[in-house]
C-alpha positions in Angstrom: 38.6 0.9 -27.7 35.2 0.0 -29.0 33.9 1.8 -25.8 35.4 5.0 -26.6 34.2 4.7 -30.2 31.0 3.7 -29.6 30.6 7.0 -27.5 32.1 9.1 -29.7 29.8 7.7 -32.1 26.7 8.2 -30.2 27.1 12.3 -29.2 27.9 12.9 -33.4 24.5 14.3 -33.5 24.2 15.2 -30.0 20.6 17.0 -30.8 18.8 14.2 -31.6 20.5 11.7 -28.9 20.1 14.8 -26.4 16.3 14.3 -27.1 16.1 10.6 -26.6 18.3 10.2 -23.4 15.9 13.5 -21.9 12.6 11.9 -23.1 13.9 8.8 -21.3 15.1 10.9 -18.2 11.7 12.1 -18.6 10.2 8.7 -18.7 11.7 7.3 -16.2 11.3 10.2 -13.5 7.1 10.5 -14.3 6.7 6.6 -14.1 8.6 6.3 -11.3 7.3 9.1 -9.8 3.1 8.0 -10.6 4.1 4.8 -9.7 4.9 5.9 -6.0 1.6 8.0 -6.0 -0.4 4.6 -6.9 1.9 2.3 -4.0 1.4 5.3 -1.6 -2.5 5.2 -2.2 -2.7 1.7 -1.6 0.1 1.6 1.3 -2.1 4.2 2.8 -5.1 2.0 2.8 -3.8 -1.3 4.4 -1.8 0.8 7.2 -4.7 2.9 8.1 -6.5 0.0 8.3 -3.9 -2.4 10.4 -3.5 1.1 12.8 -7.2 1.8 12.7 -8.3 -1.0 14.2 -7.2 -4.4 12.0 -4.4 -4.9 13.6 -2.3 -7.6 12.0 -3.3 -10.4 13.8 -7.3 -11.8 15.0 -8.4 -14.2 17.5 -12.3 -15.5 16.5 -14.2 -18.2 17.6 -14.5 -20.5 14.8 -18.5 -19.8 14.8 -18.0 -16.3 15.6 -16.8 -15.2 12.2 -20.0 -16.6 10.5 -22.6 -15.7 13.0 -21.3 -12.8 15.2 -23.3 -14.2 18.1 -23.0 -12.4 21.7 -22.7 -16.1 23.4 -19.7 -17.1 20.8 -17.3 -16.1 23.3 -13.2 -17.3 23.2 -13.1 -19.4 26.2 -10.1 -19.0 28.6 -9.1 -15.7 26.8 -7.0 -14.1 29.8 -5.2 -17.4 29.4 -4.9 -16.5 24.8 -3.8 -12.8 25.7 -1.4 -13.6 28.5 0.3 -16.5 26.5 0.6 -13.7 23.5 1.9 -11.0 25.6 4.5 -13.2 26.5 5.5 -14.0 22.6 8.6 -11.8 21.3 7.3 -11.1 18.1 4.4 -9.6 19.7 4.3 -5.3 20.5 1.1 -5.4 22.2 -2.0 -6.9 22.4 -6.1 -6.4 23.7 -9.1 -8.2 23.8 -12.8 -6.9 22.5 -16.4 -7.4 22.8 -18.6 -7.3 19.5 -21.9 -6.5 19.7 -24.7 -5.5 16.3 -26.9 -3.0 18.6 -29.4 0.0 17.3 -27.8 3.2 18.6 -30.5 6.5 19.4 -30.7 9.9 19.9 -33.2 12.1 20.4 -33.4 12.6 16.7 -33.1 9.5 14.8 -31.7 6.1 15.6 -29.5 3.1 13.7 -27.5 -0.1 13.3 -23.8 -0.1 14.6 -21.4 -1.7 15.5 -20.8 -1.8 19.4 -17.2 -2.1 20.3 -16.0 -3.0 24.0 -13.0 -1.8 24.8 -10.0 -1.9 27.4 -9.5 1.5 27.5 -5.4 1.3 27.9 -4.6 -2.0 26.0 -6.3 -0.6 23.2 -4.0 2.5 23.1 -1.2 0.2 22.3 -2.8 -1.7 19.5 -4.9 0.8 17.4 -4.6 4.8 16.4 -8.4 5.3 17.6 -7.8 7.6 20.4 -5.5 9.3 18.4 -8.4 10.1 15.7 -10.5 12.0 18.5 -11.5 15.5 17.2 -13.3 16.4 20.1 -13.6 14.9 23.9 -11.4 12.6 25.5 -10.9 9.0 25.3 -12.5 6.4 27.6 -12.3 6.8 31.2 -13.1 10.5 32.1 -15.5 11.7 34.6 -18.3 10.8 32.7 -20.9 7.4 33.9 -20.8 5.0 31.1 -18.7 7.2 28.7 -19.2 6.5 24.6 -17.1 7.4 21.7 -18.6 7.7 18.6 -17.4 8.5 15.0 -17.7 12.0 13.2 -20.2 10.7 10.7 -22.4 8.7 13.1 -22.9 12.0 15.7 -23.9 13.9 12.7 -26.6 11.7 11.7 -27.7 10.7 15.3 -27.6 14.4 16.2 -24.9 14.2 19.0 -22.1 16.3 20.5 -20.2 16.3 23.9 -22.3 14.9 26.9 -25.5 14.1 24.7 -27.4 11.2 25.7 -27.1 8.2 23.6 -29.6 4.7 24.0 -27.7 1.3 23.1 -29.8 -1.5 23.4 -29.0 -4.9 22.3 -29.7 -9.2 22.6 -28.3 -10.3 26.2 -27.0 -13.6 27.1 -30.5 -15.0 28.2 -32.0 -13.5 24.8 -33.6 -10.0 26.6 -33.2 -6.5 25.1 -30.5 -4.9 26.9 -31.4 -1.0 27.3 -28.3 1.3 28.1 -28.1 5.2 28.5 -24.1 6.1 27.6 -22.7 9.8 27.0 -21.0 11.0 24.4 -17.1 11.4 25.8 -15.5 11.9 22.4 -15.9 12.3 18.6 -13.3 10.4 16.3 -12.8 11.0 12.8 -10.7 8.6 10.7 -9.8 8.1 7.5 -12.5 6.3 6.8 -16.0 7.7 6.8 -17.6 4.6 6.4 -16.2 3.3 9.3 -17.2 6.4 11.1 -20.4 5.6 10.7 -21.3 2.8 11.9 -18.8 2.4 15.5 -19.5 3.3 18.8 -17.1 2.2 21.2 -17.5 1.8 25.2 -15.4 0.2 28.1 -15.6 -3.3 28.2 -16.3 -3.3 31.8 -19.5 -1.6 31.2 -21.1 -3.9 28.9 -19.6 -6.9 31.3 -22.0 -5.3 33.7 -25.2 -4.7 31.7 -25.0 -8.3 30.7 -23.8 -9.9 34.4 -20.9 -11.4 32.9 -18.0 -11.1 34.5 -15.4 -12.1 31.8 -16.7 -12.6 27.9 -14.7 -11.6 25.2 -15.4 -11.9 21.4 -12.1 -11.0 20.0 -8.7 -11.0 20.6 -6.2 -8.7 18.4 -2.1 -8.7 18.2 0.0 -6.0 16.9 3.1 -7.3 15.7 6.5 -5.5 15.5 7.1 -6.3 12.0 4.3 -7.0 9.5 6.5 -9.7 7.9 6.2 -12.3 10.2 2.4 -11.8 9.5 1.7 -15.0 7.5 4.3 -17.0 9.6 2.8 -16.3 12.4 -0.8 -16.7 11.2 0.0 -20.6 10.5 2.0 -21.2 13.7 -0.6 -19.8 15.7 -3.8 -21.7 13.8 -2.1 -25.1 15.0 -1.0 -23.8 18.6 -4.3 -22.4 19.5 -6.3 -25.1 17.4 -9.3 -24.2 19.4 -9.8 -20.5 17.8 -10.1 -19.0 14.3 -6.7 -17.2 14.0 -6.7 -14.6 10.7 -4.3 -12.1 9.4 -5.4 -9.1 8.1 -4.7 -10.2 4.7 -7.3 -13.1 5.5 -10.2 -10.6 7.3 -9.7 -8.1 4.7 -8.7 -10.1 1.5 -9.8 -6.8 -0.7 -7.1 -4.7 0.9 -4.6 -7.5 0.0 -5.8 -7.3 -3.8 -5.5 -4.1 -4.0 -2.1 -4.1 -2.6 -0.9 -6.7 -5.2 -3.0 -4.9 -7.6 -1.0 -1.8 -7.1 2.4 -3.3 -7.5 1.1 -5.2 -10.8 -0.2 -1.7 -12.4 3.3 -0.6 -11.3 5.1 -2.9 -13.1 2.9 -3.3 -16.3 2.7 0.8 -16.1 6.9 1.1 -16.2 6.4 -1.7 -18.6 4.4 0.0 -20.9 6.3 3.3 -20.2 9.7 1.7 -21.5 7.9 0.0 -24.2 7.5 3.2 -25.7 10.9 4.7 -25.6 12.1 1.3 -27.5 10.4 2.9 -30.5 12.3 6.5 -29.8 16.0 4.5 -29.1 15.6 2.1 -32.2 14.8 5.3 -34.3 17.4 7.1 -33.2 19.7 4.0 -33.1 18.7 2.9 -37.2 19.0 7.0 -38.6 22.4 6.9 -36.6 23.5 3.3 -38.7 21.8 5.1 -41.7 23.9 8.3 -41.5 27.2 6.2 -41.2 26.6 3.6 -44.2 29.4 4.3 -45.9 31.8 4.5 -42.9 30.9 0.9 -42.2 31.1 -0.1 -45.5 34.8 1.2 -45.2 35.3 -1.0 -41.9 34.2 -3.9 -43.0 36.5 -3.5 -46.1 39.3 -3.0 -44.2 38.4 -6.9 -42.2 35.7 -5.8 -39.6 33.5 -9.0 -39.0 29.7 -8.6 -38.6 29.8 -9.3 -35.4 31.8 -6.8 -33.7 30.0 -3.8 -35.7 26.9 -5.1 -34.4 29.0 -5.4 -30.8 29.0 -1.1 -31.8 25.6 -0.8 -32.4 25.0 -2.5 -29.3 27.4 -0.7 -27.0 25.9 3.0 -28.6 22.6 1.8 -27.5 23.6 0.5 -23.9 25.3 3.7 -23.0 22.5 5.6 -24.4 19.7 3.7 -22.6 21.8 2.9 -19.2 23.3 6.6 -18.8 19.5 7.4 -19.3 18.3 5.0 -17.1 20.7 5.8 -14.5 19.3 9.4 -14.4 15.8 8.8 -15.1 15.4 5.8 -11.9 17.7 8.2 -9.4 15.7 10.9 -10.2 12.7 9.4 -9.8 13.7 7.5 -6.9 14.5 10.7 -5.2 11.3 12.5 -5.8 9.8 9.5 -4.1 11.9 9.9 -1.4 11.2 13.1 -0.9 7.6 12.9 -0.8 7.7 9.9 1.1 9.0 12.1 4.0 7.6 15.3 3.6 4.5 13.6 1.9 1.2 15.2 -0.7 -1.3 17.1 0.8 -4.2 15.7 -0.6 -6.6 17.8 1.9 -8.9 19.4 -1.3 -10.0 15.8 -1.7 -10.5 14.7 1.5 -13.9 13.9 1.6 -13.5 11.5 -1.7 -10.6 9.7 -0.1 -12.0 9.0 2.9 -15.0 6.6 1.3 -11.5 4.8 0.4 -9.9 4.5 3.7 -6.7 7.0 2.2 -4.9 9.6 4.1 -5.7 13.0 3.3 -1.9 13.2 3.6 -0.1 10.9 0.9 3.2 9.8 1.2 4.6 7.6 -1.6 6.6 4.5 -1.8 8.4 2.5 -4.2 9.2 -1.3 -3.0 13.2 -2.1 -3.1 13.1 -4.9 -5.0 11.5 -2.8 -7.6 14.6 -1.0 -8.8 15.9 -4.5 -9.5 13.3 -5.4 -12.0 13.4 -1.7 -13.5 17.1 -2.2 -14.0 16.4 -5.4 -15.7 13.5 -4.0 -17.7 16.0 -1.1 -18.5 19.0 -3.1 -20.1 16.3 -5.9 -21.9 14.8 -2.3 -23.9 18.1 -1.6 -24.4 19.5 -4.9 -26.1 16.2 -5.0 -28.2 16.1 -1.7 -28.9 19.5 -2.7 -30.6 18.8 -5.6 -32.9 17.4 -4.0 -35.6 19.7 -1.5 -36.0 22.4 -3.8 -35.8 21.3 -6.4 -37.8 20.7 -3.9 -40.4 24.5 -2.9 -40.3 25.7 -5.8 -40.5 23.6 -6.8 -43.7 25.1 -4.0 -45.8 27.9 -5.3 -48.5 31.4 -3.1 -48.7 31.3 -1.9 -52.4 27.6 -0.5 -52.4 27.7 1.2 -49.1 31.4 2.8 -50.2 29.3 3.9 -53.3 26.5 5.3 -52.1 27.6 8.6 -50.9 
């Protein structure tokens, strides 16, 4: 009975309540909606990371990660990647030799990073071959093949099959000198990172350095990023020997901004709902206004207090819910939407890529986050009715019957 009042109530004026349940539809749907833009942004920047060449999972020598020496190698490490290979929660896994070298050209020279590779293993783990815009991936016809990213060959001066010097500290602490050719071009989302990688087959360097086996890091992609941090603490006591990091360790400023998104989220719906409590109370207090009298005639006839504010309370939840309802499905199905089919971005590709996004965005929204929204939903709603409610239930019978 006092659902069917209450909603009869509520639609006498359907105008005004028309424009508080769209601008709430309205709401909803924009927050939502911006909300999965600003999670897509940073979801975009921790994948293409973790893909890129992260991975979710490192293997350091404890010395390594402060020094980046070439002796600093993981001792035994056919023994660490077999052992890991064998590990069901692992998908794949490679090895990697880090080396700070001066690349040249012809035209200038600079400081990069030199990556050694094993040209199939690496396939498994990382996108990078997948990111070649020109040229093939390690292991064509050419002697001592390099890759090199987009924004490193246009400051070095390179394209396919140019000649590029490497030189860098050996094990006895000589200049190593190394003529490589260019065997591909990669472009990532990351222009930074384009700039300052070369990468070459592991062999290679083994044999510029007569070494037969070094290796300065070890990196597992796992088949679910939430074991990540599980993992990361059973693995730092079974290899007790080695420096074992997450990506969320390596990279701490990608995990910031990831829990930096997902605060802005919530204080941006927060804020968002904040403001239609102003619009719902209005409407709420000019709807308790306009029936003055009528309640003075209830309470008259022996309603309590309480059960007319139970009314104004009911108006306002099936004003706010029904609202709600719309506003989050539609909102949640925009997401969706673009999720799939995704934003094409490509007009500010350059500015993104100093960021590490996709030119290509595809937003998200984090499940549990419709749980909170609901709850965020039905608090504005109750609050949004106290006012109102208490103000109907401080009105005495004979001067509300009187004053129309």
């Amino acid at each position: 009975m006092m659902l069917k009042l209450a909603w009869r109530n509520l639609w006498r004026n359907k105008k005004r309540s028309g424009i508080i349940w769209a601008a709430m539809v309205v709401g909803l749907w924009s927050g939502l909606f911006a909300s999965g833009i600003m999670l897509g942004m940073s979801d975009s920047m921790v994948r293409n990371a973790i893909d890129r060449d992260l991975g979710h999972v490192q293997f350091h020598l404890p010395s390594f990660t402060e020094d980046e020496l070439l002796t600093q190698t993981i001792p035994d490490a056919q023994n660490v990647l077999e052992k890991l290979q064998s590990k069901k929660e692992v998908a794949s896994v490679t090895d990697r030799i880090l080396i700070d070298a001066i690349a040249a050209s012809s035209k200038t020279s600079g400081v990069v990073k030199l990556t050694g590779l094993d040209e199939i293993r690496e396939k498994e783990v990382s996108t990078l071959d997948r990111h070649l815009i020109d040229g093939n991936w390690l292991g064509d016809d050419l002697k001592s093949p390099a890759i090199v990213g987009k924004k490193l060959a246009e400051k070095l001066g390179l394209k396919l099959k140019s000649k590029l010097i490497l030189s860098f500290q050996g094990f006895d602490g000589s200049v190593v000198y190394a003529n490589f050719k260019v065997a591909g071009i990669i472009q990532t989302q990351s222009s930074a990172f384009d700039e300052t990688h070369v990468w070459v087959s592991g062999n290679d360097l083994r044999k510029l350095t007569d070494r037969d086996d070094f290796t300065h890091e070890i990196v597992v992609k796992l088949n679910t990023s939430e074991q990540t941090d599980s993992l990361e603490k059973a693995w730092s006591v079974e290899f007790s020997n080695l420096k074992v990091q997450s990506w969320k360790t390596l990279v701490p400023e990608l995990k910031l901004t990831a829990d930096l998104s997902a605060m802005m989220m919530s204080i941006f719906m927060g804020i968002i709902l904040f403001a239609l409590l102003f619009g719902v109370t209005n409407t709420m207090l000019m709807s308790v206004l306009e029936r003055y009298r009528e309640f003075g005639i209830l309470m008259a006839v022996g309603m309590k207090p309480a059960r007319l504010f139970q009314l104004i309370l009911i108006e306002t939840l099936i004003l706010a819910l029904s609202a709600g309802v719309f506003g989050t499905a539609f909102g949640l199905l925009t997401v969706h939407w673009f999720g799939i089919h995704g934003i094409n971005l490509a007009l500010f590709a350059d500015g993104l890529a100093s960021f590490g996004i996709s030119s290509k965005l595809y937003t998200t929204i984090p499940p549990d986050m419709v749980w909170i929204l609901a709850l965020m939903i039905i608090s504005t709603a109750i609050i949004s009715a106290i006012y109102p409610g208490w103000k109907a239930t401080r009105l005495k019978p004979v001067e509300a019957i009187r004053s129309l």
